[in-house]
ROKOL-507583 format. One line per 8 residues: number of its first residue (from 1); their letters; for each residue x, y, z negated of N, C-alpha, C. Coordinates in steps of 0.1 Angstrom, whole numbers, plus 5000, padded with zeros to 4 digits. Layout:
N
NUM> a> X,Y,Z,X,Y,Z,X,Y,Z; ...
This chain:
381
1> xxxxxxxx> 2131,7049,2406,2128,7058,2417,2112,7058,2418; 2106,7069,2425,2092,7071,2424,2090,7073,2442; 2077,7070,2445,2078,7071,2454,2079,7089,2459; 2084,7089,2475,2080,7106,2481,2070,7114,2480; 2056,7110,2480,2045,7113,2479,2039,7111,2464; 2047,7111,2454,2040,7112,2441,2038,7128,2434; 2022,7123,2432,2020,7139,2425,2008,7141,2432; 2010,7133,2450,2000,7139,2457,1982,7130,2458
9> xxxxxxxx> 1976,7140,2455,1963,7134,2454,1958,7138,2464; 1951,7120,2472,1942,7121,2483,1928,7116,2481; 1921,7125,2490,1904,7118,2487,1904,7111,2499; 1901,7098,2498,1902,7094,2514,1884,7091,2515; 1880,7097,2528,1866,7094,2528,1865,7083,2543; 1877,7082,2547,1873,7075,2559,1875,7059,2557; 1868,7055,2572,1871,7037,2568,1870,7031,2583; 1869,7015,2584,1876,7010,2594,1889,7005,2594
17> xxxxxxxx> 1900,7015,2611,1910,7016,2605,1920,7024,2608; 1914,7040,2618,1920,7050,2618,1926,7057,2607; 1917,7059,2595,1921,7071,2589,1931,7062,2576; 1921,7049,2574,1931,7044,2563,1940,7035,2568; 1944,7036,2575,1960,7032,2581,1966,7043,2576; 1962,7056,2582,1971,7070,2573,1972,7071,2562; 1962,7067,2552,1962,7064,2538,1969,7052,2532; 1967,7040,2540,1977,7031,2534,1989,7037,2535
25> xxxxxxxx> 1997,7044,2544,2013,7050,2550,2014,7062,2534; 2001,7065,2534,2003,7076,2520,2007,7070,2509; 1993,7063,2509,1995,7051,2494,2008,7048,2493; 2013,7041,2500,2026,7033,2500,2041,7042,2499; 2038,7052,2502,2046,7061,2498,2041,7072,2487; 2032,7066,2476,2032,7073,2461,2026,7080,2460; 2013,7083,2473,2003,7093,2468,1992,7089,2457; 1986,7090,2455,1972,7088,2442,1960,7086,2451
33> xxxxxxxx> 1955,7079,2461,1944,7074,2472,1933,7069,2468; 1923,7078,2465,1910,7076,2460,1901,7071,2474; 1899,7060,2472,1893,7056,2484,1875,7059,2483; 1869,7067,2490,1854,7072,2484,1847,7060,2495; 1840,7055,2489,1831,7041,2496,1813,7046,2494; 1807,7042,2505,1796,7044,2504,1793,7029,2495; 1775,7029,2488,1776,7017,2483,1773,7003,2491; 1772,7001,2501,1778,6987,2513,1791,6985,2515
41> xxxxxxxx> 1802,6997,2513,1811,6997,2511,1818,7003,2527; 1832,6999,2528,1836,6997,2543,1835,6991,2554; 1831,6988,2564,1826,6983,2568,1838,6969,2575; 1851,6978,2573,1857,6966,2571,1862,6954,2562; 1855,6956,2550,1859,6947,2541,1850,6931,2546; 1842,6933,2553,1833,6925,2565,1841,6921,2575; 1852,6921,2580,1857,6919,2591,1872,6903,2590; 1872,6894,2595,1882,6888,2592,1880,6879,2581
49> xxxxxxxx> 1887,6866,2582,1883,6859,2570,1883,6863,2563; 1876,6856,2549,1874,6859,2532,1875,6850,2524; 1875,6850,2513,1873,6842,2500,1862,6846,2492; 1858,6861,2494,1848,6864,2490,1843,6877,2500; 1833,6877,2497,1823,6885,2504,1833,6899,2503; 1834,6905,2512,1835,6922,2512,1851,6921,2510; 1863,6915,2516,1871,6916,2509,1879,6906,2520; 1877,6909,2533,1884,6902,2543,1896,6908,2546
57> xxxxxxxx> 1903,6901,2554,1918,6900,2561,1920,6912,2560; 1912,6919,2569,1918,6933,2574,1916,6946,2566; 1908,6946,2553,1903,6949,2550,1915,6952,2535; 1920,6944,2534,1934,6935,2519,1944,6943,2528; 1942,6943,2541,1958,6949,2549,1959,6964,2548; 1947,6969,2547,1946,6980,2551,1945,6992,2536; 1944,6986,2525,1936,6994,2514,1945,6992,2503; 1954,6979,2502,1968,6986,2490,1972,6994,2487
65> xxxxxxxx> 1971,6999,2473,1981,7009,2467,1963,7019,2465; 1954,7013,2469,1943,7027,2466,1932,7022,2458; 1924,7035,2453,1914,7028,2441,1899,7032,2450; 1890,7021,2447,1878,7029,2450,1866,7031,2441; 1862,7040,2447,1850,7047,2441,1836,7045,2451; 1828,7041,2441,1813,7043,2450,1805,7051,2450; 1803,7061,2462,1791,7072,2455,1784,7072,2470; 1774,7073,2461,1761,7082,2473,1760,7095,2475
73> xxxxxxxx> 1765,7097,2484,1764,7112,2491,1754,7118,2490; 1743,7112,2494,1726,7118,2498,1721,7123,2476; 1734,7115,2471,1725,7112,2453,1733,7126,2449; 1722,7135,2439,1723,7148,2439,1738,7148,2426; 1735,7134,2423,1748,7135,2408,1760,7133,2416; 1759,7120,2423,1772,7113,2433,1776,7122,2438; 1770,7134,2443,1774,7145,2453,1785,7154,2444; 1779,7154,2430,1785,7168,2424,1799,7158,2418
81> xxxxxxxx> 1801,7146,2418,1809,7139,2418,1823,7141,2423; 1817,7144,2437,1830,7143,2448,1834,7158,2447; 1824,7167,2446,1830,7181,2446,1840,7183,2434; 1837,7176,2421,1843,7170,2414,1857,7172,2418; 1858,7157,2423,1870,7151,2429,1880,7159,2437; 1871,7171,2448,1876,7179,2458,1883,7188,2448; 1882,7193,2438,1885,7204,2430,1901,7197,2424; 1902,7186,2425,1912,7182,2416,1921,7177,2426
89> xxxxxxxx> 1916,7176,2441,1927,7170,2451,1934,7175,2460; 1947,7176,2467,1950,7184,2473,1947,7178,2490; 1942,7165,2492,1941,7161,2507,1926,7154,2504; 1919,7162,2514,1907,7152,2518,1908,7149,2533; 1908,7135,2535,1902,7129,2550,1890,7123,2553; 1885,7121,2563,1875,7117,2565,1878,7119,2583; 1868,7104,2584,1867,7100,2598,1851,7099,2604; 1846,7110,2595,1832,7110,2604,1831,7121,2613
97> xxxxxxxx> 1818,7119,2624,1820,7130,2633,1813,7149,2625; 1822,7157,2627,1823,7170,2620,1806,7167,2618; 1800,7170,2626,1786,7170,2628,1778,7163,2612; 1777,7150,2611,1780,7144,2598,1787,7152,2587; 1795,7157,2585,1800,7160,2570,1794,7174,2572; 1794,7181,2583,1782,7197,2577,1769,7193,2569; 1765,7181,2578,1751,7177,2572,1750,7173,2560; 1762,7164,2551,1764,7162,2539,1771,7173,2531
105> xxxxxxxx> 1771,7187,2536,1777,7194,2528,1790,7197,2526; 1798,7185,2534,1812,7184,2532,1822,7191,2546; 1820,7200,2552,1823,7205,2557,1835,7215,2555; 1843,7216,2559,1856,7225,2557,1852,7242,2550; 1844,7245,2554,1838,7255,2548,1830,7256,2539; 1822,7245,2533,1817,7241,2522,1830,7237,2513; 1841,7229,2515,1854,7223,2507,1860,7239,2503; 1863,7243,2509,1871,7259,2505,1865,7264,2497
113> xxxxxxxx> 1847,7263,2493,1843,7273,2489,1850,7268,2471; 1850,7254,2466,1861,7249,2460,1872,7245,2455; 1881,7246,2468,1893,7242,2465,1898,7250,2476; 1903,7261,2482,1914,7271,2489,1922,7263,2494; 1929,7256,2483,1942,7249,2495,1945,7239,2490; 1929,7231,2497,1935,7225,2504,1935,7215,2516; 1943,7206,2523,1945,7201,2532,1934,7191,2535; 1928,7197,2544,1913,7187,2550,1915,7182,2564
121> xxxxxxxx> 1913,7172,2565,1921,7162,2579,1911,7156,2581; 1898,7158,2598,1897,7150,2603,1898,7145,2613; 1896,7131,2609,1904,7122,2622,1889,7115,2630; 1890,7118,2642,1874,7115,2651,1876,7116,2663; 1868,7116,2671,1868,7108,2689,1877,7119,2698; 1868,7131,2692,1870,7140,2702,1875,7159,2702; 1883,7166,2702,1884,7177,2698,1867,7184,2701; 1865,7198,2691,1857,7199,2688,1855,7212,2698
129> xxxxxxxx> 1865,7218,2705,1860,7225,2716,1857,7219,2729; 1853,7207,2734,1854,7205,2744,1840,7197,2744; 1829,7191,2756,1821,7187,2756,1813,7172,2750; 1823,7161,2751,1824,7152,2743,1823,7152,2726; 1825,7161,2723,1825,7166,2708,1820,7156,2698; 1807,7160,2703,1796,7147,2690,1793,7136,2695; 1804,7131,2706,1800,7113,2712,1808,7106,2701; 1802,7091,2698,1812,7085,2690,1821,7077,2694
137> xxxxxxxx> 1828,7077,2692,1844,7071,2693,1847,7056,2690; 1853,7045,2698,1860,7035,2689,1868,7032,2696; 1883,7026,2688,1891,7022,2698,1889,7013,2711; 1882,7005,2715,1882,6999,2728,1878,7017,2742; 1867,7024,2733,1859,7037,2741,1875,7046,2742; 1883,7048,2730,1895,7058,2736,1904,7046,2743; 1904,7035,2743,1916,7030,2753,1910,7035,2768; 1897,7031,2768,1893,7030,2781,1895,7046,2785
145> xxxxxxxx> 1891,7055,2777,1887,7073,2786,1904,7077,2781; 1915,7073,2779,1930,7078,2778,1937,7076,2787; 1933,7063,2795,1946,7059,2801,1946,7044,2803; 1949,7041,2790,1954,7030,2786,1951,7017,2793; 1941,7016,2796,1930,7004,2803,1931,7005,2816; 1936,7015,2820,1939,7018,2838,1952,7009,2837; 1965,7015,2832,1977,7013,2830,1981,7001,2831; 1967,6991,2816,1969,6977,2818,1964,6973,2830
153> xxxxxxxx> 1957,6978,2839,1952,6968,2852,1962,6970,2859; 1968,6980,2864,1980,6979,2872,1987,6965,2871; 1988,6959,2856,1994,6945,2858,1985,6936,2859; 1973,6938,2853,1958,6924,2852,1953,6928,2864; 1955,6937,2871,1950,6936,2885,1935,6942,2880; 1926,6943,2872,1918,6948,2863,1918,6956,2851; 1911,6969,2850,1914,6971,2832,1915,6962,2823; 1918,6969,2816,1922,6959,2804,1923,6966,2790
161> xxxxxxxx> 1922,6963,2781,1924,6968,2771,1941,6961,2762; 1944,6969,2754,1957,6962,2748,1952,6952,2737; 1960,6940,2735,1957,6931,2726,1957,6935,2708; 1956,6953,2709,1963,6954,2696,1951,6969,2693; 1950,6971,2681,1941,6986,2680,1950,6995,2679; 1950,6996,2692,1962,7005,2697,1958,7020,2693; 1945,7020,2699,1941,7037,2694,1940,7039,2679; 1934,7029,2674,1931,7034,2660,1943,7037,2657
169> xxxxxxxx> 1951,7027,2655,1962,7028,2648,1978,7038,2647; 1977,7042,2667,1987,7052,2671,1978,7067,2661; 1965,7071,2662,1959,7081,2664,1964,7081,2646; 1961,7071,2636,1965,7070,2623,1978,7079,2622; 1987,7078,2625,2003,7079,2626,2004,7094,2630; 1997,7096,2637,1997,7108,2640,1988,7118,2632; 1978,7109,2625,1974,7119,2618,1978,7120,2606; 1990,7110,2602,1999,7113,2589,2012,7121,2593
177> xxxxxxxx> 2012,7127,2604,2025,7132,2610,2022,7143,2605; 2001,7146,2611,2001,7161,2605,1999,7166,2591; 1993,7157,2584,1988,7154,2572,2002,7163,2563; 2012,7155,2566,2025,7159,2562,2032,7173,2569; 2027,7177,2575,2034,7186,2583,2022,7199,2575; 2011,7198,2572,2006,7206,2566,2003,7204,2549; 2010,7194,2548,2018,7193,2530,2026,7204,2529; 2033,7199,2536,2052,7210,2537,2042,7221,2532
185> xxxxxxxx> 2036,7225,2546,2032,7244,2549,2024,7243,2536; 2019,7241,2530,2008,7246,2519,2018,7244,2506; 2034,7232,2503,2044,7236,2494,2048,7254,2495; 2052,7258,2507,2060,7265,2511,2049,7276,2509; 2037,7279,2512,2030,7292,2513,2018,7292,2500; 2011,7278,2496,2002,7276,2487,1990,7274,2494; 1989,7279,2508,1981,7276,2516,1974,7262,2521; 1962,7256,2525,1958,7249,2527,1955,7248,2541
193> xxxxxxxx> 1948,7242,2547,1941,7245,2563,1932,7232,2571; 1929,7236,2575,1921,7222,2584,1925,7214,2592; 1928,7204,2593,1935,7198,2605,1927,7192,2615; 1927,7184,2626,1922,7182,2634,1926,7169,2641; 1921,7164,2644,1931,7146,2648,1922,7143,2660; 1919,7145,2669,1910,7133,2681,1914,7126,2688; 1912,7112,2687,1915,7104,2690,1918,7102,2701; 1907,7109,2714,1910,7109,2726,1920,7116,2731
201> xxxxxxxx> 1921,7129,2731,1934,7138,2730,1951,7130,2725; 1949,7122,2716,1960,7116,2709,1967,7108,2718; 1956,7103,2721,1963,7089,2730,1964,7093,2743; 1955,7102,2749,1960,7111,2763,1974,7111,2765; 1978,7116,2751,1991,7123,2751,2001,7114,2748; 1998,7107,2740,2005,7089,2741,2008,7086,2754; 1997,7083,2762,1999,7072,2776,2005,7088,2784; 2002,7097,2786,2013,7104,2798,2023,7110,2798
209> xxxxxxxx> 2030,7106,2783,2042,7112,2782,2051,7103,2792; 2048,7088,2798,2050,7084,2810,2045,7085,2822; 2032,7083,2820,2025,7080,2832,2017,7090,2834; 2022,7105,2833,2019,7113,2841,2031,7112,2854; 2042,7111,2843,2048,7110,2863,2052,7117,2871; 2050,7113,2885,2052,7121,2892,2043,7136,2894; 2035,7134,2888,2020,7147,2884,2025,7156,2872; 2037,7150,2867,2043,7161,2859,2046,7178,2868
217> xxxxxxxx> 2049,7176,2880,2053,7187,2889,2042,7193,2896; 2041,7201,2895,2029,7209,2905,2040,7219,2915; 2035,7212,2926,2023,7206,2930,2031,7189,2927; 2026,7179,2928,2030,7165,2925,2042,7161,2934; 2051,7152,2930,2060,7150,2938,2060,7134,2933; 2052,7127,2934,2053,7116,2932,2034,7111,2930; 2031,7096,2927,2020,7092,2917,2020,7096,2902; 2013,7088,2897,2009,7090,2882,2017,7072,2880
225> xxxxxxxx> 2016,7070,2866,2024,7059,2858,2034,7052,2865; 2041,7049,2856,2052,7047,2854,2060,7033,2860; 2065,7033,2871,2066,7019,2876,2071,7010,2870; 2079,7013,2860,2087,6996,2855,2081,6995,2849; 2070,7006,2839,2062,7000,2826,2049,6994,2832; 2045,6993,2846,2031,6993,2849,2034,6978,2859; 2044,6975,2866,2045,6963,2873,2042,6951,2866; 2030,6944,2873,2029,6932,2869,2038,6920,2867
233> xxxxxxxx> 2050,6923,2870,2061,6911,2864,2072,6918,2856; 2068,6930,2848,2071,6930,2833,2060,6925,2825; 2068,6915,2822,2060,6904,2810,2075,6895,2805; 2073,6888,2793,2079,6878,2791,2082,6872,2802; 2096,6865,2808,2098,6859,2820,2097,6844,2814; 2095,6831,2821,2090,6820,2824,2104,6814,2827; 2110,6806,2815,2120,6798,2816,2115,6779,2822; 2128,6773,2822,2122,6760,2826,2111,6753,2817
241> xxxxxxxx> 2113,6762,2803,2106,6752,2792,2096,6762,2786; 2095,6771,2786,2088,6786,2775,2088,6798,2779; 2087,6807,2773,2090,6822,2777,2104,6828,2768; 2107,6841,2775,2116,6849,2766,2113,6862,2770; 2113,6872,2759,2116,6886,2765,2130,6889,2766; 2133,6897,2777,2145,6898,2783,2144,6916,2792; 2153,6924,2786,2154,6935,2793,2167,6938,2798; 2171,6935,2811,2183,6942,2815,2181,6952,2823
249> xxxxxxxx> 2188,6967,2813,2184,6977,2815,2196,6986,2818; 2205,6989,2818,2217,6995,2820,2224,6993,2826; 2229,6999,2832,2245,6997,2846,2253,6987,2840; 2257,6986,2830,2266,6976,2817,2257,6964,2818; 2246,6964,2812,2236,6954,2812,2239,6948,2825; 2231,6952,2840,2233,6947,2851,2247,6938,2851; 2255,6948,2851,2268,6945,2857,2266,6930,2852; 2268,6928,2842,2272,6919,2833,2264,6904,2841
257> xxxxxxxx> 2253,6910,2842,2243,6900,2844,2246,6895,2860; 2247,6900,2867,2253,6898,2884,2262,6894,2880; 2273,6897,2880,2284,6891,2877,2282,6877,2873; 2275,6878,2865,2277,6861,2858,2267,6852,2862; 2257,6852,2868,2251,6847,2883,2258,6845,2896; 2268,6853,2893,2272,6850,2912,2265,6864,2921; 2261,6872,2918,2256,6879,2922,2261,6898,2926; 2272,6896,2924,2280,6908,2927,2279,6914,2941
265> xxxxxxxx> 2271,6909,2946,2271,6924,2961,2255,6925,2955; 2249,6923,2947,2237,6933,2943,2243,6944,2936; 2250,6947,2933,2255,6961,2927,2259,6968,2940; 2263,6962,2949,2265,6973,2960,2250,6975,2967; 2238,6972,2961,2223,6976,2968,2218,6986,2955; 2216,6998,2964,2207,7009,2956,2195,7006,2952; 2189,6993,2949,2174,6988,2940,2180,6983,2933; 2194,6980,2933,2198,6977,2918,2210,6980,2911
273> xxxxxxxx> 2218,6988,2916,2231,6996,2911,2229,7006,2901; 2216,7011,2903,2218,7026,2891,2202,7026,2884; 2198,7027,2879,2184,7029,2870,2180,7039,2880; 2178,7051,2888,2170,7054,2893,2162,7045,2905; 2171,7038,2912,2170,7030,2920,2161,7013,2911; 2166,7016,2904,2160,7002,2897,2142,7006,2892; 2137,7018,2887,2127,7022,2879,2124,7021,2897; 2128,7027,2910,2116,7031,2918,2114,7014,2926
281> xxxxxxxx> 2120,7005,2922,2118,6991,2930,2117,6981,2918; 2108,6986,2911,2101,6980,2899,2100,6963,2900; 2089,6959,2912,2083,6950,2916,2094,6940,2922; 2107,6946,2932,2114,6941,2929,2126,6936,2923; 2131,6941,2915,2139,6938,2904,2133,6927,2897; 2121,6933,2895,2114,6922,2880,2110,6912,2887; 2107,6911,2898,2106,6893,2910,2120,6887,2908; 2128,6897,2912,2137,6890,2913,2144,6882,2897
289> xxxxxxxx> 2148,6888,2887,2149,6883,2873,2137,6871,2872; 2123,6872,2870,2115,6863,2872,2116,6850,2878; 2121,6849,2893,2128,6841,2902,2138,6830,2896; 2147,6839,2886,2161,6832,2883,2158,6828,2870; 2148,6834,2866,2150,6831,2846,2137,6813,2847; 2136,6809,2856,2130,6794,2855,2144,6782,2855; 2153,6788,2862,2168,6779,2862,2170,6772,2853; 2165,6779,2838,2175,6775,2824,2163,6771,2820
297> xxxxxxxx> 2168,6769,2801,2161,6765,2795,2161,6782,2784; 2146,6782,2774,2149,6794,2766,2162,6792,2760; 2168,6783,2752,2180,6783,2744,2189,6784,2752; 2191,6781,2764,2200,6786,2775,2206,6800,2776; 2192,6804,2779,2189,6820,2786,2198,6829,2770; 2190,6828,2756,2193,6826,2749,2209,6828,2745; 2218,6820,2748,2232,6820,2747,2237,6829,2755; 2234,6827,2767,2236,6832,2783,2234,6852,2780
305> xxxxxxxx> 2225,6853,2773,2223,6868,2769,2231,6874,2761; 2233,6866,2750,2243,6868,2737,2258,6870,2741; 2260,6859,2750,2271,6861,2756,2280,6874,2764; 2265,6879,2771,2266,6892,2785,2261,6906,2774; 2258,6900,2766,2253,6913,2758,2240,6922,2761; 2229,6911,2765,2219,6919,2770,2206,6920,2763; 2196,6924,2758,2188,6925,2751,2177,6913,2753; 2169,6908,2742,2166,6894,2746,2160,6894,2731
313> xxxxxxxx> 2150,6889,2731,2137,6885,2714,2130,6873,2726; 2126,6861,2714,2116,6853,2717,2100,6856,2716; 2093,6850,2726,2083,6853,2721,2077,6849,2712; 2074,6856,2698,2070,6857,2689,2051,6857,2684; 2049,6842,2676,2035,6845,2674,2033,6849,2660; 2021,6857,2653,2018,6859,2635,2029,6850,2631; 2026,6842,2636,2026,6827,2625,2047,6824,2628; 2048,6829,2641,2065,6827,2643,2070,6839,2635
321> xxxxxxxx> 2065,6849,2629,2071,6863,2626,2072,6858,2611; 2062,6851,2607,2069,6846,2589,2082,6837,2589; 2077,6835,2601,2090,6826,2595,2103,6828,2598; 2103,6838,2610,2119,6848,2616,2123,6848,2605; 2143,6849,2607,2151,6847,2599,2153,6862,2597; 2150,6873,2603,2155,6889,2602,2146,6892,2592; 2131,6887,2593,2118,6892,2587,2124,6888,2573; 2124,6877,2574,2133,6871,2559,2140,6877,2550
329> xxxxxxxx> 2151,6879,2556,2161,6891,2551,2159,6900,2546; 2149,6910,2551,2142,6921,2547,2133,6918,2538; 2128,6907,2533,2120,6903,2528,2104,6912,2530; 2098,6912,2545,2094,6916,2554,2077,6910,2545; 2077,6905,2543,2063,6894,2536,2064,6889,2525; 2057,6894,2516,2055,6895,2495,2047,6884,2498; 2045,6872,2489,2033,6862,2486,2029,6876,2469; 2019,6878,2469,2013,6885,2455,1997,6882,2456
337> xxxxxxxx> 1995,6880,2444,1988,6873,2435,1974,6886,2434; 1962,6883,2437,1951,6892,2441,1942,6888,2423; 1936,6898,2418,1932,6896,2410,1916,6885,2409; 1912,6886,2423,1898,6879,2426,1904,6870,2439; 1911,6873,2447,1914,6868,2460,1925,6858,2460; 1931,6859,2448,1943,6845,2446,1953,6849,2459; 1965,6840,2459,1975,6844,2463,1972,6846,2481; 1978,6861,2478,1980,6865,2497,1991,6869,2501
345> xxxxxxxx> 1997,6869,2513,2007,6876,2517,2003,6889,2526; 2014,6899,2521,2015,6913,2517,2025,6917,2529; 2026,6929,2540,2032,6928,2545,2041,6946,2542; 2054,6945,2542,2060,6952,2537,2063,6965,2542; 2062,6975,2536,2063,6991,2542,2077,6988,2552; 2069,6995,2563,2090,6997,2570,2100,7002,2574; 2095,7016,2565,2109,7025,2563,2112,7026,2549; 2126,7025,2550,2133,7028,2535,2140,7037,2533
353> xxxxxxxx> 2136,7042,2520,2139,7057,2518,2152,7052,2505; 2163,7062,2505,2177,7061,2500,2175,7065,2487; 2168,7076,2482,2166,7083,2469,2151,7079,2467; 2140,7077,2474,2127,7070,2466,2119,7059,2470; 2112,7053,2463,2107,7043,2469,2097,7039,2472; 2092,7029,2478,2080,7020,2482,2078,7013,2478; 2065,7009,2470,2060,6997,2460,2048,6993,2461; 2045,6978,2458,2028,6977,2461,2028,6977,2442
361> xxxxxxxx> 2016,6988,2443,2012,6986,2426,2003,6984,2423; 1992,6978,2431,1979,6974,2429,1975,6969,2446; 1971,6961,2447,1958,6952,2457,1951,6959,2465; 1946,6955,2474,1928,6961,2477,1921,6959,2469; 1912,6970,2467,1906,6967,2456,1888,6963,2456; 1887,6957,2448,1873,6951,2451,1858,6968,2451; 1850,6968,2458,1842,6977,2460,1838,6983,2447; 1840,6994,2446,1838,7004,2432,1845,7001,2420
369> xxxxxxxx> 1860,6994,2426,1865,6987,2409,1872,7001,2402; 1870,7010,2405,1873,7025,2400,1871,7031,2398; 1853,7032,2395,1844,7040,2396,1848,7046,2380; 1841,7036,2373,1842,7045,2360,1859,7049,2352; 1867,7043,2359,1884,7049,2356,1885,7063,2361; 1875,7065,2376,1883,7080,2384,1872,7087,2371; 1859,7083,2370,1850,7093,2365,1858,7094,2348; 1860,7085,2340,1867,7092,2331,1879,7099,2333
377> xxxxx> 1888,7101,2342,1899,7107,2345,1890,7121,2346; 1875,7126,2354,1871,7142,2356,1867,7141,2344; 1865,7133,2338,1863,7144,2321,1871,7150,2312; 1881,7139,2312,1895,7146,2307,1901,7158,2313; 1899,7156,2329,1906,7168,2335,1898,7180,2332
């Protein structure tokens, strides 16, 4: 089997870990990912332990399955390189602000005058009709102006940001949703087109597909976010010994759970008989579960859940997810053998396709280890 994405050739000009999150998602599903590196490289191959210079944690996670190339933009040869490259690819990305790639020439309108169709994707802070345009972007700057960092204070009692690169990484996803959505259209017509990804807009629309809310209705018939997602005692509840995550969330769920507490005239109270009633008395429902889940022990609670049929995961750290018995199974985590970096573990694509597949067939790769492979490949071509 070959993967979905074979045949398809991407220029990836972005770095960090917006755009090549969507390139790893390519890679891994069989595209041909020319990763274009200035010569310092990414600036995440700097980030996160190393073994060797330029070639950290996040940097190995993020760049599998792709080759890179070094060129200097500003260098009149390196330049005619990449147009090169544009002529022979059907996707270029790039995560600099528009402003930047007119100045280097690489501008959507300069790409066409080349290559017609095809699909040019950039992923940056801000849509380009709106005033913000040419500020620069990073995920902590879009948690904070989307939502996100309000949402978390609702429970930290202060903003907050999420423990996770939440923006980078949702905005990635999304900009492989379009990536592919304007693959199709250019199969189907031969056509190419521009796409457009901003980060700020992305995750707007992430955080208020709840927490707009009650502001969904004009005029409003309620607040903004979402009470059971924003109450400070949804969190992992606090057993005699540890934590557990625990959601009882359905009439079935409840029932189950009253019931086998002793607790059967709480179903005859509307804060806790029906989910509408449960979502508008957030604070207490979740006090109350909180309250009761100190009684036991996790392994208790544990049984006690399995038993009532109610939903329930441990809390889980990096280091507890290698070693889960489900991760296992799936065989969720490759040990594979780095040509310069010696053995790492590899974490595994997580959808599986029935008729094609997913394969790691090469590493991250060391800074420009592809330079002279891609450039003999434009002479042949």
């Amino acid at each position: 089997m070959v993967g979905p994405l074979k045949g398809v050739k991407v220029l990836d000009l972005s770095s960090v870990v917006m755009g090549p999150y969507a390139t790893l998602m390519m890679a891994d599903m069989g595209a041909d990912v020319i990763k274009v590196e200035r010569p310092a490289g990414d600036i995440t191959r700097y980030v996160g332990p190393s073994r060797n210079e330029g070639m950290g944690s996040n940097f190995l996670n993020l760049n599998r399955n792709k080759r890179s190339i070094v060129l200097d933009l500003k260098s009149e040869e390196d330049f005619q390189s990449m147009i090169n490259l544009v002529k022979k690819s059907d996707v270029l990305i790039h995560s600099f602000r528009p402003q930047t790639m007119k100045k280097l020439g690489l501008s959507y309108k300069d790409i066409i005058k080349v290559n017609k169709s095809i699909v040019y994707c950039g992923m940056f802070g801000y849509g380009q009709e709106g005033p913000y345009a040419s500020n620069p972007a990073y995920d902590d700057i879009i948690q904070a102006g989307s939502g996100i960092a309000a949402a978390q204070g609702e429970i930290a009692g202060e903003p907050q940001y999420v423990a996770s690169l939440l923006a980078d990484k949702t905005t990635g996803l999304i900009g492989l949703s379009a990536l592919l959505s304007a693959l199709i259209y250019k199969e189907k017509t031969g056509e190419g087109q521009e796409v457009e990804v901003p980060m700020f807009e992305s995750m707007a629309s992430n955080t208020l597909i709840e927490h707009l809310y009650g502001e969904t209705f004009s005029p409003p018939i309620g607040e903004h976010f979402y009470a059971r997602a924003t109450t400070p005692y949804r969190k992992p509840y606090k057993t005699s010994d540890g934590y557990l995550g625990v959601l009882i969330y359905n009439d079935k769920q409840w029932k189950n759970f009253l019931h086998a507490i002793g607790r059967d005239d709480l179903m005859e109270d509307e804060r806790f008989n029906n989910i509408t009633g449960r979502s508008n008395n957030s604070n207490v429902v979740n006090k109350f579960v909180n309250n009761i889940m100190g009684s036991k022990t996790t392994n208790e609670w544990i049984q006690f859940c399995e038993e009532q049929d109610i939903p329930y995961m441990p809390v889980n750290s990096p280091k507890d997810l290698m070693e889960d018995e489900h991760m296992k199974s799936v065989d969720f985590f490759t040990k594979e053998y780095h040509p310069t970096e010696g053995e790492i573990t590899n974490i595994k694509f997580p959808v599986n396709f029935s008729k094609t597949s997913t394969e790691i067939k090469r590493l991250a790769p060391n800074l420009g280890e592809h330079t002279e492979e891609i450039m003999e490949e434009l002479k042949k071509e």
